[in-house]
N, C-alpha and C positions, 0 to 999 in steps of 0.2 A: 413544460409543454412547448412543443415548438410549432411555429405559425407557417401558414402556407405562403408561399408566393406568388401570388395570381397572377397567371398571364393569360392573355387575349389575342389570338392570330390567325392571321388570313393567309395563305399559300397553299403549293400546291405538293403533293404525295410524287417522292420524289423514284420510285419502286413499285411494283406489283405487290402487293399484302403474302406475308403468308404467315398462315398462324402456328403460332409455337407453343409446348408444354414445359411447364416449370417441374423442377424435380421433384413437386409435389403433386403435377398431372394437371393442373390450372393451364389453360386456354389465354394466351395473351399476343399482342401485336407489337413489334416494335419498328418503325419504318422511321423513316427522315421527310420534315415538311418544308420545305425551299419556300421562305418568308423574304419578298424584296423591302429593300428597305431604304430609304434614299430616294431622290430622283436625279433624273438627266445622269449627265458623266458619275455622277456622285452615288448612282443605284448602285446596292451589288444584294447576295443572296443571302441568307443568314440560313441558314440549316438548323433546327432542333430535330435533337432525338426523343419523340414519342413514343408513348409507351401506353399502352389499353390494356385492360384486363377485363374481369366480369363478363356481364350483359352485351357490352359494347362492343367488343371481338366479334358476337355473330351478327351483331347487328352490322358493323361494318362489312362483315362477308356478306352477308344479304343483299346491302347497299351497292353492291357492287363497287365501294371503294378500289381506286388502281394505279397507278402510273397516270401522274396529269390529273388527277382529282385535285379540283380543287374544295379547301375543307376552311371551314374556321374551327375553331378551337378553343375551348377554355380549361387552364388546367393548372396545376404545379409545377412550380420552376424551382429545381436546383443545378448548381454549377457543381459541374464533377470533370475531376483530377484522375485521368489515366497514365501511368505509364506503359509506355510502346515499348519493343522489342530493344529498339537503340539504345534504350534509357531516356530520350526525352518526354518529358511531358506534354500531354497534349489538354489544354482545359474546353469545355464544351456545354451547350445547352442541353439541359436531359430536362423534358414533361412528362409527366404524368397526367394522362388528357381525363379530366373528367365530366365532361360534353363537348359535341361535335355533330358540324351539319352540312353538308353540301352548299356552296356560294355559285350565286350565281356567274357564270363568263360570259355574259353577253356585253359588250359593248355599247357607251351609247351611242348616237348618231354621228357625234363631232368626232368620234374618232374613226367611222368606217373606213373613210381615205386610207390610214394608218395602219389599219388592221389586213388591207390587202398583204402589206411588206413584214407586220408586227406578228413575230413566233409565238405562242402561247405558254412556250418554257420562262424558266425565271431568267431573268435579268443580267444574268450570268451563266456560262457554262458551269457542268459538274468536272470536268476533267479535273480544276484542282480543286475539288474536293474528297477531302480523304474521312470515308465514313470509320466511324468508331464500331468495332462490332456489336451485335447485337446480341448474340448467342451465349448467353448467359446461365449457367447452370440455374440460378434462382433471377430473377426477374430483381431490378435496383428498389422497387417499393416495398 
């Protein structure tokens, strides 16, 4: 039997949602959540690929989940091995989210100052990130 990996994260939906059918006609999400991780020079972005199925699909469409949401997250974690077109490998975070809730963006006081100049994107640009696709004939769970 094999055991889960729990993980726990705060960031932000890195895409607008759009839901997909597995080749068995199942309703599932797969988007990227931009988790900073570090601070000062030392922040950068950590990217998981999340993955929903079930209940949770419409409930996220409901939610009006989008681009710039920010979410927490609890779910399963495994590390997976792609190869690209080159032949390189590419290794990467994949979840499988099994709860999720809208976080608060509010700021507290000490940082208003801050927040005139401070972007609400992650920590880092996306330019060099190179997402792993999503479009999967059957869904990785």
């Amino acid at each position: 039997m094999s055991e889960l990996i729990n993980i726990s994260a705060n960031g932000r939906v890195t895409k607008d949602l759009e839901v997909k059918k597995s080749a068995a006609g199942n309703a599932y999400l797969c988007f990227y959540l931009a988790v900073n991780k570090g601070y000062g020079e030392n922040e950068h972005p950590v990217f998981l690929q999340c993955w929903v199925y079930g209940e949770d699909v419409s409930r996220m469409v409901k939610a009006k989940v989008a681009k710039g949401s920010s979410l927490h997250i609890i779910g399963d974690l495994d590390i997976t091995k792609v190869k690209k077109d080159d032949g390189t490998e590419v290794t990467f975070p994949k979840v499988r989210v099994l709860s999720w809730s809208y976080v608060s963006t509010v700021k507290p006081k000490a940082d208003e100052a801050r927040q005139d100049t401070a972007s609400n994107e992650p920590g880092a640009s996306l330019d060099d990130f190179e997402a792993i696709d999503c479009n999967a004939d059957d869904p990785p769970f």
